[in-house]
C-alpha positions as CSV (number, residue, x, y, z in Angstrom):
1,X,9.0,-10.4,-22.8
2,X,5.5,-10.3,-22.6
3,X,3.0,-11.6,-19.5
4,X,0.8,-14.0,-20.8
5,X,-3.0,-13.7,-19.2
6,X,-4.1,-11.4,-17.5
7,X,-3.1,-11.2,-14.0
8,X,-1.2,-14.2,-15.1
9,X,-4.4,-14.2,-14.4
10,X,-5.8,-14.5,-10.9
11,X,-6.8,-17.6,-12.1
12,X,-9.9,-19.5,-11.5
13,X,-12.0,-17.8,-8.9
14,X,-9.2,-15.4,-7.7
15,X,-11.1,-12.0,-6.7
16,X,-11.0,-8.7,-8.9
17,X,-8.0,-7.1,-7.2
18,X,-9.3,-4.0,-8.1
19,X,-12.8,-4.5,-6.2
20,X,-11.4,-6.7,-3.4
21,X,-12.3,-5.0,-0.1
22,X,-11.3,-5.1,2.3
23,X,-7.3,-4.5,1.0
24,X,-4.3,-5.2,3.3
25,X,-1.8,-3.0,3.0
26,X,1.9,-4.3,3.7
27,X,5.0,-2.9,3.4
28,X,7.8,-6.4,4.2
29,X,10.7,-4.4,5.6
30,X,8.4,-3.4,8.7
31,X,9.0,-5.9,11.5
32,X,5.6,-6.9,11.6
33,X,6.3,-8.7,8.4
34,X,10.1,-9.9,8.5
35,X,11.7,-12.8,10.0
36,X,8.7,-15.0,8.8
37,X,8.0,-17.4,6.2
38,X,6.0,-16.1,3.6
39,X,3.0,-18.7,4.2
40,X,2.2,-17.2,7.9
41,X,1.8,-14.3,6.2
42,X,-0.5,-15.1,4.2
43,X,-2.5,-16.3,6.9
44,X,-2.2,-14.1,9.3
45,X,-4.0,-11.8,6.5
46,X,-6.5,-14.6,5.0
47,X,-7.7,-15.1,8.7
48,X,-8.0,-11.1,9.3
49,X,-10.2,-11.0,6.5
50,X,-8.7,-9.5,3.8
51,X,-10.1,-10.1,0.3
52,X,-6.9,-8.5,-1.3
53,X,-2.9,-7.4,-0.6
54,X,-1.2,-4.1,-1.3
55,X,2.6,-4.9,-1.8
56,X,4.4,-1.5,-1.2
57,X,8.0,-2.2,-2.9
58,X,10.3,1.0,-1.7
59,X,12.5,-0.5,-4.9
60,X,10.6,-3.1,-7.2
61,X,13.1,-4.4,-8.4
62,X,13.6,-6.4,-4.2
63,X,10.0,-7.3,-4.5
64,X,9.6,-11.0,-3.4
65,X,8.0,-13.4,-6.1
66,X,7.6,-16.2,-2.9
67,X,6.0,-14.1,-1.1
68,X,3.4,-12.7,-4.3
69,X,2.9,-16.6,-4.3
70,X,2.0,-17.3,-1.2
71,X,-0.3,-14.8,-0.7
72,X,-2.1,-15.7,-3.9
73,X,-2.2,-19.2,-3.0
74,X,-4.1,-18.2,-0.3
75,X,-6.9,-16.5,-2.7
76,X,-5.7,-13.2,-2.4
77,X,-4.9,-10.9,-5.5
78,X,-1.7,-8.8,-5.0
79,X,-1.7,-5.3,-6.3
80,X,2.1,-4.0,-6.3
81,X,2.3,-0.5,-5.3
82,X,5.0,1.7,-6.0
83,X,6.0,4.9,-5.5
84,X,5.8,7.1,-8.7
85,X,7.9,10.7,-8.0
86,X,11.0,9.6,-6.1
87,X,12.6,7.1,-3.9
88,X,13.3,6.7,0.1
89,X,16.9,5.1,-0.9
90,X,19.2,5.6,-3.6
91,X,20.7,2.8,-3.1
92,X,21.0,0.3,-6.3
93,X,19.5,3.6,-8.4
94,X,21.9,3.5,-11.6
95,X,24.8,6.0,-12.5
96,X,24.4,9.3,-13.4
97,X,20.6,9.3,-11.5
98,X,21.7,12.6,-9.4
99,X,20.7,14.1,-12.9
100,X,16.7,13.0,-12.3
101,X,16.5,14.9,-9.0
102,X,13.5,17.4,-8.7
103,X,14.9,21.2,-7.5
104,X,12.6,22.1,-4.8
105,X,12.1,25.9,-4.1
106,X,13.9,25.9,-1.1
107,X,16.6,22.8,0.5
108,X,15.7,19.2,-0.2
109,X,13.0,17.0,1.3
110,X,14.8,15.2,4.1
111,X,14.4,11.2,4.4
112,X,12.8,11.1,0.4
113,X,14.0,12.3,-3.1
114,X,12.0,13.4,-5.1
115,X,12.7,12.7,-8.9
116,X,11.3,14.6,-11.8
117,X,8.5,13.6,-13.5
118,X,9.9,15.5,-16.7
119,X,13.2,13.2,-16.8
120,X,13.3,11.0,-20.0
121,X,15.6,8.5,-18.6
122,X,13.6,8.4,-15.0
123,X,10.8,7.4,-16.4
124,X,12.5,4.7,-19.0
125,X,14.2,3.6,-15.9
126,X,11.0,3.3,-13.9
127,X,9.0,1.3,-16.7
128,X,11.5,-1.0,-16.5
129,X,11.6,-1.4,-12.6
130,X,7.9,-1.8,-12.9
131,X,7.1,-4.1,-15.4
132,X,10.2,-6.2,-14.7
133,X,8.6,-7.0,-11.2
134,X,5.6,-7.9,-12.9
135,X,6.9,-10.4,-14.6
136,X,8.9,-11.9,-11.9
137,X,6.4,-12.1,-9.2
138,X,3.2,-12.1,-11.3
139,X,1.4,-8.9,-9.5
140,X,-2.2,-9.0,-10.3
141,X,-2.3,-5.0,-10.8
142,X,0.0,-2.3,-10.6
143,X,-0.5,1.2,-8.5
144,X,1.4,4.2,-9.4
145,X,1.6,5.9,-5.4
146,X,2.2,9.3,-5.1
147,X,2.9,10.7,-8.5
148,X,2.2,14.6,-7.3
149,X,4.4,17.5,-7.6
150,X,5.2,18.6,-4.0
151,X,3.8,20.0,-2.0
152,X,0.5,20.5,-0.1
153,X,0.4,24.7,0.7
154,X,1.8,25.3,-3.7
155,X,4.6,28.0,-4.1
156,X,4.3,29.1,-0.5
157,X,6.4,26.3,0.5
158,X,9.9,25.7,0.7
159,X,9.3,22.3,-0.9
160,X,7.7,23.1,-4.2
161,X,9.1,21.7,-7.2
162,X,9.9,21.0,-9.8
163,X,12.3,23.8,-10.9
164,X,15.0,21.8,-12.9
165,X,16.1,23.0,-15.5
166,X,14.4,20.2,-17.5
167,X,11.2,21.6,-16.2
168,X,12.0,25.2,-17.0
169,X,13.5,24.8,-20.4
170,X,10.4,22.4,-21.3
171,X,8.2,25.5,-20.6
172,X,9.9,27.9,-22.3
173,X,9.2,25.7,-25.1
174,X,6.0,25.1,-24.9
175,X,4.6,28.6,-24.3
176,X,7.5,30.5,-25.6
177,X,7.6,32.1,-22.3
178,X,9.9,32.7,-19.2
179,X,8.8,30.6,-16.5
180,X,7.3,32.4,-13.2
181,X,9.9,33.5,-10.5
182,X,9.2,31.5,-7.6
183,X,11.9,33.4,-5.8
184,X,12.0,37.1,-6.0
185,X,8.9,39.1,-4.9
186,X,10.5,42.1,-6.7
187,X,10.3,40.6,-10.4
188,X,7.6,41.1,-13.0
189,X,7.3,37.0,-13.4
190,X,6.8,36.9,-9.8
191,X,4.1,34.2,-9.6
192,X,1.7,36.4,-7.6
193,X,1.9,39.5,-9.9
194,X,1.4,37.7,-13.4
195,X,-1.7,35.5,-12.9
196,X,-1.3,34.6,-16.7
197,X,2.0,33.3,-16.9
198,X,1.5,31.6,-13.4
199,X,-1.7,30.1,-14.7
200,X,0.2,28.6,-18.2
201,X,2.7,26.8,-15.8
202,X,0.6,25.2,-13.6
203,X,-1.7,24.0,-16.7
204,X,2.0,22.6,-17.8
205,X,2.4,21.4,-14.6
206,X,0.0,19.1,-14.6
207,X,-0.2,18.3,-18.0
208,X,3.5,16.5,-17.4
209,X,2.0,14.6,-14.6
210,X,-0.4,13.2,-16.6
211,X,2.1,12.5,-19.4
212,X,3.8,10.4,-17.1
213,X,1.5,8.6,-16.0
214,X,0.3,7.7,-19.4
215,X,3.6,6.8,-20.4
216,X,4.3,4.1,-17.2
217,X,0.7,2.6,-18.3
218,X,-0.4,2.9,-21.6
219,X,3.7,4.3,-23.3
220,X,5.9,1.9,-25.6
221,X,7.8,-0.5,-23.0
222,X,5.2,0.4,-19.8
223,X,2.8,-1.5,-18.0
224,X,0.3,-2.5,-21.0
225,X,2.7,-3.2,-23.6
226,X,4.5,-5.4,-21.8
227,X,1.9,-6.7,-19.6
228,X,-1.6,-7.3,-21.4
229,X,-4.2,-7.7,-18.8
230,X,-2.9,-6.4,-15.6
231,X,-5.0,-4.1,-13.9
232,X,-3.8,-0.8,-13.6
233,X,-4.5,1.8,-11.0
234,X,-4.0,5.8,-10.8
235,X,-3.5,7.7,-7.9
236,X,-4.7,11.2,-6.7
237,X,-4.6,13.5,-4.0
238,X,-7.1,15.2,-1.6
239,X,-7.3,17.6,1.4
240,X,-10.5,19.4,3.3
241,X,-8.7,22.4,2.8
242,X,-8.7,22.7,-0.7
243,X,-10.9,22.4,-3.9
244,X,-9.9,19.7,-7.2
245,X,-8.8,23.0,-8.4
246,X,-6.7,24.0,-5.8
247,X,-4.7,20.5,-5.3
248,X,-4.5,20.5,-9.3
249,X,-2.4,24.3,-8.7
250,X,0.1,23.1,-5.4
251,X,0.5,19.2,-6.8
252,X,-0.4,19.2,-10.4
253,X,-2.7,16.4,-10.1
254,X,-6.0,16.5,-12.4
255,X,-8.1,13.5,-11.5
256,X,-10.6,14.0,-14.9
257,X,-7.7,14.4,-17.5
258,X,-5.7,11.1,-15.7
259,X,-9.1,9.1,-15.7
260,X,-9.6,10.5,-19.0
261,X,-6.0,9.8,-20.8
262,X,-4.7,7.0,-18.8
263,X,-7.7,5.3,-19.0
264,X,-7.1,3.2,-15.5
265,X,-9.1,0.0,-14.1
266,X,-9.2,2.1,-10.8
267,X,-8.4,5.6,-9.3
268,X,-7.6,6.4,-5.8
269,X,-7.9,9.4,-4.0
270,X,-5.4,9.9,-1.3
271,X,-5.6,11.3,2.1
272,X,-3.0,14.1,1.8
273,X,-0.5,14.9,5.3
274,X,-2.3,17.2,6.6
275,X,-5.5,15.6,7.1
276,X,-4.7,12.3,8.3
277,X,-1.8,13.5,10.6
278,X,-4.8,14.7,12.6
279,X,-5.7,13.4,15.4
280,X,-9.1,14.2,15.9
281,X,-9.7,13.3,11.8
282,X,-13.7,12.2,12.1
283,X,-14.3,9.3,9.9
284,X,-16.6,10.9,8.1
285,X,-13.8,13.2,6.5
286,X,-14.0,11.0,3.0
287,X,-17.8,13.2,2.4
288,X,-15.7,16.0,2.1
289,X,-13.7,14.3,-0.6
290,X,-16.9,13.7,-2.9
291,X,-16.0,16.1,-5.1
292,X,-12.8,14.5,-6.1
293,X,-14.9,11.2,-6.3
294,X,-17.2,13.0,-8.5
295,X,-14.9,15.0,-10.8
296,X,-13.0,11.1,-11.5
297,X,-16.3,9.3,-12.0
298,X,-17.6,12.4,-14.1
299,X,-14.8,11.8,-16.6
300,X,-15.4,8.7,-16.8
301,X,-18.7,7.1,-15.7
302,X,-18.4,3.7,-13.9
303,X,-15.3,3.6,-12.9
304,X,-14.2,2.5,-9.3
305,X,-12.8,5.0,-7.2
306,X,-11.0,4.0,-3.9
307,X,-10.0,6.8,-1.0
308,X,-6.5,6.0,1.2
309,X,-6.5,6.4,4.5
310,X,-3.6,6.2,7.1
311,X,-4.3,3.9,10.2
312,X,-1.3,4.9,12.0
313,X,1.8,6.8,11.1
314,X,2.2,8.9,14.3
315,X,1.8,7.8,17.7
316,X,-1.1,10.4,18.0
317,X,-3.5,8.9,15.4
318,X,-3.7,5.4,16.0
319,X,-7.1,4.4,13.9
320,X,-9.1,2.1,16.4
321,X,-11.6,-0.5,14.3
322,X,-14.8,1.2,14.5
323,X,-12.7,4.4,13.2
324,X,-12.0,2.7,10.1
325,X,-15.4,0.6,9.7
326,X,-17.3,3.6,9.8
327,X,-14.7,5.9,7.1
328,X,-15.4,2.9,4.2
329,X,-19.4,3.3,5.2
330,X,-19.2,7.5,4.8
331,X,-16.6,6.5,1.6
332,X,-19.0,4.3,-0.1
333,X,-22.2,7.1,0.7
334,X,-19.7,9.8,-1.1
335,X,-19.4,7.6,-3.7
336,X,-16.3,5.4,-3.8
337,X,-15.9,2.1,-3.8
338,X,-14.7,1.9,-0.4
339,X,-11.5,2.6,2.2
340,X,-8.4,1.2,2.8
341,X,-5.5,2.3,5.0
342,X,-1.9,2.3,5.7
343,X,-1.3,0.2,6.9
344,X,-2.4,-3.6,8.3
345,X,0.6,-3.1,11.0
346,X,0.0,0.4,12.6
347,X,-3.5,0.0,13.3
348,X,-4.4,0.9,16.9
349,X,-5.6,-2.8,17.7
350,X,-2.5,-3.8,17.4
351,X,-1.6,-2.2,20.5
352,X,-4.6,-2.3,22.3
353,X,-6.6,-5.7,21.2
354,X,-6.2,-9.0,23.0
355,X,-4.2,-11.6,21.3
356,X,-6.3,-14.6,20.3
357,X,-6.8,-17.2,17.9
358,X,-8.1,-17.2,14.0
359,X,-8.1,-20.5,12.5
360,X,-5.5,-23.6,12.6
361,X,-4.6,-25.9,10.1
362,X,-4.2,-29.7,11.1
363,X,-1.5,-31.3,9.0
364,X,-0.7,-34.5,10.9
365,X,2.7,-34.6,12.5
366,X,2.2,-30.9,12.4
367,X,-0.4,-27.8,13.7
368,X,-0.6,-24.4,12.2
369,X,-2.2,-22.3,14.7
370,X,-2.9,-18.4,13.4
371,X,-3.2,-15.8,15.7
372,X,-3.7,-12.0,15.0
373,X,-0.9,-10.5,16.7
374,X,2.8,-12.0,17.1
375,X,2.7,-14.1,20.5
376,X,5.7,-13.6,23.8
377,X,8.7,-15.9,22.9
378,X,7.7,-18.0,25.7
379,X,5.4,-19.7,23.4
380,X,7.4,-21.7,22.0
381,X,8.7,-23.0,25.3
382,X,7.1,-26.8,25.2
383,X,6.5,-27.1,29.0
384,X,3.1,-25.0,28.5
385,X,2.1,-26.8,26.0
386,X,0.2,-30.5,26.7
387,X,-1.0,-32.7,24.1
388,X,-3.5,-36.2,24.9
389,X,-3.2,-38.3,22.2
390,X,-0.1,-37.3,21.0
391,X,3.7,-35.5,22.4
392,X,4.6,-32.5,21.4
393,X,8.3,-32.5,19.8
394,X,8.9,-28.8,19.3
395,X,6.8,-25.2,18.6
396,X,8.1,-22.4,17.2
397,X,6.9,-18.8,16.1
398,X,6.3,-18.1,12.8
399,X,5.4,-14.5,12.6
400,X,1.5,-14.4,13.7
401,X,1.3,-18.6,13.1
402,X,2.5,-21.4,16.0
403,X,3.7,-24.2,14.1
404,X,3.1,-26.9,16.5
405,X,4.9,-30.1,15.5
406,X,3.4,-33.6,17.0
407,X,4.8,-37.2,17.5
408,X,3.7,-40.7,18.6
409,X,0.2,-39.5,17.3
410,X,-2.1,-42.0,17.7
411,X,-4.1,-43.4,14.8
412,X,-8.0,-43.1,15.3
413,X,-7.6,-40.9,18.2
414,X,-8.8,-37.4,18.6
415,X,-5.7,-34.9,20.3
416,X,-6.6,-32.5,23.1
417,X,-4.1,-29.7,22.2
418,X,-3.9,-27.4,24.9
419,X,-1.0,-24.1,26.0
420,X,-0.3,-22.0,28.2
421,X,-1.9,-18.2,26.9
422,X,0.5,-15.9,26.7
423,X,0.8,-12.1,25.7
424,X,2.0,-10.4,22.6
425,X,5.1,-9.4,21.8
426,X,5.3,-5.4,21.3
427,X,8.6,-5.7,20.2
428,X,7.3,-6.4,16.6
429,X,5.3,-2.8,16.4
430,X,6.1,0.1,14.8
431,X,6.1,2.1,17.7
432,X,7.0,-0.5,20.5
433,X,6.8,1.7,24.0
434,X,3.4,2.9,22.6
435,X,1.4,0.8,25.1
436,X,2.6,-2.8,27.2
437,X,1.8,-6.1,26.1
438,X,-2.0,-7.6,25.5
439,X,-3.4,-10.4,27.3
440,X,-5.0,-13.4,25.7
441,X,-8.3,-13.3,25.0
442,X,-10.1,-16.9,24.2
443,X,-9.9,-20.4,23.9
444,X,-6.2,-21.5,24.3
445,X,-6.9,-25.2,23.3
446,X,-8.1,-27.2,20.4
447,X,-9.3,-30.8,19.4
448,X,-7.7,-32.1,16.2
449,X,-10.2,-34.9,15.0
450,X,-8.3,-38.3,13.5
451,X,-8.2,-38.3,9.6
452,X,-11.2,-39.7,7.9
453,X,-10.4,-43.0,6.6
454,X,-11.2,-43.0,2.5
455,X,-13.8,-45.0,1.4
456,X,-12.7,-48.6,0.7
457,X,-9.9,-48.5,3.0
């Protein structure tokens, strides 16, 4: 089955989702963004000012088409991001998948499997997840997140992979050689005392990372074959404390030859752990990424490059505004198109900022009033509330969005609207003891004008 235009596409005046900055990033099993209809949303994000969406989907295959659709309706390209060397649940994985698992050097990764970039039926398997919620949900573009070898630090670490047999035996046949011994300080493969051989598998190394990514993208059954004209982005990886070359030997990734043979719409560069677990990370950090800009826009001129950011993770590097305002500035003076972070939810406003109105939306019999943070229950309590002009039947919450609901209005009469401000509810944050509830901040009223009679009525 193939996807007809491109993007299905964006239609008329949708943005380039690749060039749409600022970019939400959303992930729809965080509380921020569940037990809400898919509209709010969409508005919550609209009236943020967001020119695009990021859809992580742990497992495609539970991406939400209504949602994809609301958000669009709402002008807003959705780029579907998923996760390209493992999963955080095997749950709903099919049988036999233990067999795809990477071998790490040392133990397992807790909370995430990886699975191996080298596995023939993985990455059938993931083409098919992929393109599958494409079709469903109409995605405008695709990212593949994550697609490194672990891990930041190379062999030193106890989670360096892979060293699966598949991996292995593909080497041997390759270069007719033994692979390195990752192990055993005492043997003449030992990694550190034949430079060679070490240097032939991590050119392998990241050769299969490429492979793979070429094969999700441009293979038989992957992204472009099945569907024509959405955009596709690659991902990289980036750290102050190495070079290109160095994050090409501990993660296999090779910005030029993925820019070069996948031919993406886009590449990003992302902020590896060490770096944004910082606290005291300056914005500025992305200058020190130029040469991963560079070596991507080298290979091929004119093509965007994005840098990822993380806005909040851990409770000891919140990302205030001006944080993040000034990182896309220093991005775009190294070169990139601009920032965006993980994620919309973990930013530090929303534990410090005062709640307050966006916009509202005046449907008759009913008000949509968007806020920027998820208001205190007690909102919906219709004893704050007064209405002249009109009664108000009911409110309830709707995520970030007070759906106000009116009756007995009266025709050819403005309605004072008017509540009771109230505080934000911190029970909807990632970390919810972080810091107490905000105030409200601004007006807590509004005048919804009658409807315009049509002419010749």
């Amino acid at each position: 089955m193939l996807l007809g235009a491109p993007g299905a596409a964006a239609g008329a005046g949708m943005p380039d989702p690749v060039r749409a900055l600022p970019s939400a990033v959303i992930d729809p099993g965080f509380a921020w963004f569940s037990s809400r209809s898919e509209r709010s949303i969409a508005e919550e994000l609209k009236h943020s000012g967001y020119r695009s969406v990021r859809y992580i989907a742990v497992r495609a295959s539970q991406a939400r088409p209504e949602l994809v659709r609301a958000l669009r309706d709402a002008g807003l390209p959705v780029i579907l991001s998923v996760f390209g060397n493992g999963v955080y649940g095997t749950g709903g994985l099919p049988e036999g998948w233990e067999a795809w698992k990477m071998r790490q050097r040392e133990g397992e990764t807790a909370g995430y499997t990886y699975l191996c970039l080298n596995e023939p039926a993985y990455r059938e398997w993931k083409k098919r997840e992929i393109t599958d919620a494409v079709i469903r949900c109409r995605f405008d573009a695709v990212e593949i997140v994550e697609p490194f070898w672990p891990a930041h630090g190379g062999p030193e670490t106890a989670a360096y992979g892979c060293l699966c047999p598949r991996c292995l035996e593909r080497f041997r046949r390759e270069t007719g050689l033994e692979p390195p011994d990752f192990q055993d300080p005492g043997s003449e493969r030992f990694w550190k005392k034949d430079a060679e051989r070490y240097r032939k598998w991590v050119d392998a190394r990241a050769g299969w990372l490429t492979e793979f990514l070429d094969s999700l993208i441009n293979g038989r059954g992957g992204l472009r074959d099945r569907c024509p004209g959405v955009r596709a982005l690659t991902w990289g990886i980036a750290s102050r404390a190495a070079t290109p070359e160095v994050m090409r030997e501990w993660e296999g990734v090779d910005g030029a030859d993925i820019v070069r043979r996948v031919r993406p719409d886009a590449h990003v560069v992302q902020t590896d752990w060490p770096d944004w677990l910082d606290p005291d990370l300056p914005p500025d950090y992305v200058r020190q990424y130029e040469p991963y800009i560079l070596q991507a826009r080298r290979a091929r001129p004119g093509l965007p490059v994005l840098i990822q950011t993380d806005l909040g993770s851990d409770r000891k590097m919140l990302r205030p505004d001006a944080w993040i305002e000034q990182c896309d500035r220093e991005a775009r003076r190294a070169g990139a198109l601009g920032v965006f972070g993980y994620m919309h939810s973990l930013q530090k406003s929303v534990y410090t900022a005062p709640i307050r109105m966006l916009s509202h939306t005046d449907e008759g019999d009913t008000v949509r009033i968007v806020l920027n943070k998820w208001p205190a229950p007690e909102i919906t309590e219709t004893r704050n509330w007064r209405a002249r002009g009109a009664e108000v039947a009911s409110v309830e919450r709707d995520g970030c969005t007070v759906v106000v609901r009116l009756q007995d209005r009266r025709p050819g009469t403005a309605v004072r609207l008017s509540w009771k401000p109230v505080t934000d509810d911190p029970s909807r944050r990632w970390f919810k003891d972080a810091a107490g509830p905000c105030p409200w901040e601004g007006p807590a009223e509004l005048v919804l004008q009658p409807p315009q009679r049509q002419a010749g009525r």
